[in-house]
Structures are given as structure tokens and as C-alpha cells.
N, C-alpha and C positions, 0 to 999 in steps of 0.2 A: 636788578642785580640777580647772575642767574648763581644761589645755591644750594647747594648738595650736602644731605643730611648723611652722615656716615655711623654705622655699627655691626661689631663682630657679633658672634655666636661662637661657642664652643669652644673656649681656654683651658676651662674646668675638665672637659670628660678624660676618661681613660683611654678611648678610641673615635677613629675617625676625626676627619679636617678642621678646622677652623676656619668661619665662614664671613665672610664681610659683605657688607651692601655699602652702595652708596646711589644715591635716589636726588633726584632733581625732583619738586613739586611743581605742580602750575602755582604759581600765586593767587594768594586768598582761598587757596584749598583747605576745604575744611571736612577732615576724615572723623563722623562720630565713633565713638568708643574705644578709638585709637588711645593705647598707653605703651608701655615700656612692655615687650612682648612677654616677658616674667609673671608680669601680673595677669595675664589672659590665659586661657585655656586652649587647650589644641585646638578645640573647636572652631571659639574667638579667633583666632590666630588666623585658621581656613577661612573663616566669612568673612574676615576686613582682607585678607590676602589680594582677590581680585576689583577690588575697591581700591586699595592701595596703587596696582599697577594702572587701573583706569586714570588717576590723579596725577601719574607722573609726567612729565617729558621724557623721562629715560632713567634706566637705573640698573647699574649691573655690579657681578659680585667675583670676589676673589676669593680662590677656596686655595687653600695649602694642606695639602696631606700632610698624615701622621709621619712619613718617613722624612720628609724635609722639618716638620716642627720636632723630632728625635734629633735630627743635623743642626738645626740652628737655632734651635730653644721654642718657646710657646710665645715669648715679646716679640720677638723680634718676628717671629712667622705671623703675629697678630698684626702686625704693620705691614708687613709684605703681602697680606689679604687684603687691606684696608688700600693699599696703594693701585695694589692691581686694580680696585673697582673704583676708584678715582681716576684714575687716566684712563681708561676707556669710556668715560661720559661724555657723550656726545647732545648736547654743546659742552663745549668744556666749563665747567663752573666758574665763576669768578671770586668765590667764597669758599669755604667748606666748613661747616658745622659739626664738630667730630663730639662722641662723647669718651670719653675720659682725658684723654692724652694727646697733644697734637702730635698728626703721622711724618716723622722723618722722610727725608728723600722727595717730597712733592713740593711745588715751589709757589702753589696757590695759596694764598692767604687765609688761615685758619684761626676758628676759634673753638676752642675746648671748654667743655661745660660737664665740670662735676654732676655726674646723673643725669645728664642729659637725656637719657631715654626716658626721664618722668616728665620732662618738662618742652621740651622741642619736639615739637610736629614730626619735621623729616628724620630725625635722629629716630625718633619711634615705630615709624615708617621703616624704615633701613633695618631693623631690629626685629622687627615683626618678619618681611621678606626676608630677609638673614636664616630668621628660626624655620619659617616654615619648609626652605631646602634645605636646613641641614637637617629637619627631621624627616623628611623624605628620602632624602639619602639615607639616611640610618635603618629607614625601615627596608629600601633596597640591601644593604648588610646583610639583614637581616634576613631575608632571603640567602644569600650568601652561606650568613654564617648562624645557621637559627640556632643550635645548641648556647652563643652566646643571649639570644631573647633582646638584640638593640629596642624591637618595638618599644617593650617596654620600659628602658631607660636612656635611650637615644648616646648612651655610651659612655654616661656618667657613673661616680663610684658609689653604686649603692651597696649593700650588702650583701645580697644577691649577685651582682656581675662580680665583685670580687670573691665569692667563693667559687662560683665559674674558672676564674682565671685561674684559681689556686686548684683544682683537681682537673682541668684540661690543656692550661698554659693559652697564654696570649695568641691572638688571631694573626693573620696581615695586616688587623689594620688599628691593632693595639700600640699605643707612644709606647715605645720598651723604654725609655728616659725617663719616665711619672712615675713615682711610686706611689700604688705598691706592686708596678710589674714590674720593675727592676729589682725589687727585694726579692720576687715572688721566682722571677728567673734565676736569681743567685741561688735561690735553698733550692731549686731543680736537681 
């Protein structure tokens, strides 16, 4: 049975896409030190990164920018990533291992598994390849938009990018819908 481990990236941050994988394994793959991409370090992340893609059959990702997750919320753009990188797997899956939530709109037979990225192969796989382009992309931004520093928080709220936001105002590629850059644009 051919299935495809699925996981986003990036719900949480203040800026930039929300990233989905979805990865076909070969069977009986077995990736060492593979976890839930959270638990690993940038590093980690880089050294199973091309390990991971040597193990697949295929596996591609759905990014939705920040101006379409401001138009149609961060769920619903979270499934519209996860979907786009489900039907472009070629072979098509005949399963699909998703973690949290099963994805609306696809009509392959899913199973959802609470924390799946601790516990499923492909789901952690998907999660790991997820993180390491969206933090690649962030660090492009960042070239972009270096006064914001994405290197260093890939675009999440720490305390730091939120004082950023608050004495230079939000970027292109800031959710203006998250607070706190819609509170932060209101007192402008």
C-alpha cells in the first residue's frame, strides 16, 4: 500500500507561509534519529534533510502565503498547504497518514493521529522537510527584510520581533490578521 506521511510548519509565526510536506517512503525505511522536527536542532534537521529525500519515492509541499492565510484564516490555509502537497504525489497514495486533523477536500482515505510527528516515520519525515524550507525561506526574508532579523526567529513572536514590529511596522510579508500586528497597526 502506497502511503504518504503529511505535516505543516509555521501556524504559529507572525510572518511568512505556512508549509506543508507530504512524502511517500519506500517501505521498511528506516531513517535513524528521525523525530518530530521540534525536537531536533537546525542542524539535525540539515543532516537527516538529505537522508530523508534519498528514502522517498516522492514528496512535495504546499506553501500558502501570509496574504492568502490574512484572506482565509491560518486553518483553513493550513489544509489548503497540506492538500496542495497531497495531490501532486506522484504515485498517488492510496492512504494518507496526516498528524492532527484529517485534511478536508481530498478524497484518499486518511488517518489522523494525535502527535503523530512523535510517533509515525513519514509524518516526521514530512515535518522535518516542511521545517527545513520554511526556514530557508525565512532566512531568504531575511536578506529581504534584514532590519526584521527572520534568521533568527524564522518569523515567530518573540520579543524581539515584536518590538521590531512596534517601532518600524510590519513587513510584506507580515499576517496583518495575528495579533499583535493588528493591535500594533491600529495604535499606528
Amino acid at each position: 500500500m502506497i502511503i504518504a506521511g503529511v505535516d505543516e510548519v509555521g501556524r504559529g509565526p507572525l510572518a511568512g507561509p505556512v508549509v506543508a510536506c507530504a512524502i511517500i517512503l519506500f517501505e521498511d525505511t528506516t531513517i535513524y534519529g528521525i523525530k518530530d522536527s521540534k525536537k531536533l536542532t537546525p542542524k539535525a534537521r540539515e543532516e537527516l534533510f538529505p537522508e530523508i529525500l534519498r528514502a522517498a519515492i516522492d514528496w512535495k509541499i504546499g506553501c500558502i502565503s501570509n496574504c492568502l492565510i490574512d484572506e482565509i484564516n491560518i486553518r483553513e490555509a493550513t489544509f489548503e498547504a497540506m492538500r496542495q502537497a497531497v495531490l501532486k504525489l506522484s504515485p498517488k497514495p492510496e492512504h494518507v497518514f496526516v498528524d492532527g486533523f484529517n485534511i478536508p477536500g481530498i478524497t484518499i482515505p486518511q488517518t489522523c493521529f494525535i502527535r503523530g510527528d512523535e510517533t509515525i516515520q513519514s509524518i516526521q519525515a514530512a515535518s522535518i522537510v516542511a521545517k527545513v524550507l520554511r526556514d530557508r525561506l525565512m532566512e531568504f526574508y531575511d536578506i529581504m527584510y534584514p532590519q526584521y532579523k527572520f534568521c533568527q526567529h524564522k518569523g515567530y513572536a518573540t520579543r524581539e520581533h515584536i518590538e521590531i514590529i512596534k517601532k518600524i511596522g510590519p513587513s510584506q510579508i507580515h499576517r496583518k490578521s495575528f495579533s499583535p500586528i493588528k493591535d500594533i497597526k491600529k495604535n499606528r
